[in-house]
N, C-alpha and C positions, 0 to 999 in steps of 0.2 A: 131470504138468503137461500139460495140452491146448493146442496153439500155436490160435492167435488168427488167421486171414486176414482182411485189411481190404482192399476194393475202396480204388482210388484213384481219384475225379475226376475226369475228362479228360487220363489219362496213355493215352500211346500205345504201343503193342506195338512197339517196334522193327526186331521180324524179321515179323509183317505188315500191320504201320499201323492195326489196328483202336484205334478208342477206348473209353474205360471198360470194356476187358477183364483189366488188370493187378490181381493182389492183391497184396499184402505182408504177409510175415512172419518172425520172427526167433526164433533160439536163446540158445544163453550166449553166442554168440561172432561168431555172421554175423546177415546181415538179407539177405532174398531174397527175390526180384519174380519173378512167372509169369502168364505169361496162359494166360487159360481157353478162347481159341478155338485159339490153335497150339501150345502147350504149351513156350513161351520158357521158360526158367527161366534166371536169374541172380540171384549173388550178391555178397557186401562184407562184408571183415571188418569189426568193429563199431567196434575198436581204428583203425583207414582203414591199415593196415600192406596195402601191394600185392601182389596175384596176377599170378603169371607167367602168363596165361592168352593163349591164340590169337586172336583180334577172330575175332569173331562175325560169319558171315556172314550180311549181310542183304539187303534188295531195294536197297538205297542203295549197297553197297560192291562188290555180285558183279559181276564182270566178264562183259562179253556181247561176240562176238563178232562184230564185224558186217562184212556184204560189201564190197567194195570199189566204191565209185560210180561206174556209169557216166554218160558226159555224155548230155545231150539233144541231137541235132539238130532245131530245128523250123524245117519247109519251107512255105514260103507255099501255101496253097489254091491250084491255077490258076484255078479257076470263079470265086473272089471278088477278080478284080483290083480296083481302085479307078478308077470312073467319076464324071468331073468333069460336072456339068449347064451 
């Protein structure tokens, strides 16, 4: 038996946001989605009985670390006081 890949539509790669790069296909028991530019793969039992599985890191969920902000002081021009005519 030869599995069957069916592009879908305007679904979006989750792990990195391109569109109409997902296919889908299924066996006797899952049904699983891949995209063809980053090589996503996920699946679902067919039966919808839950996998323990890890969340998936994507560009949405990963954590960044970012520096800590410093303040601005902004000090007036002295060349451009303000002259009244």
């Amino acid at each position: 038996m030869s599995v069957v890949k069916r592009f879908v539509a305007g679904a979006v790669c989750p792990r990195c946001g391109e569109m109409d790069t997902i296919r889908v296909y299924r066996n006797e028991r899952r049904e699983y989605r891949e995209c063809v530019r980053c090589d996503y793969v996920d699946g679902q039992n067919l039966d919808g009985t839950p996998e323990d599985v890890a969340e998936l890191e994507t560009r949405v969920n990963k954590k960044v670390e970012l520096e800590p902000a410093q303040p601005l002081n902004f000090v007036a021009n002295p060349g451009s006081q303000r002259r009244d005519h």
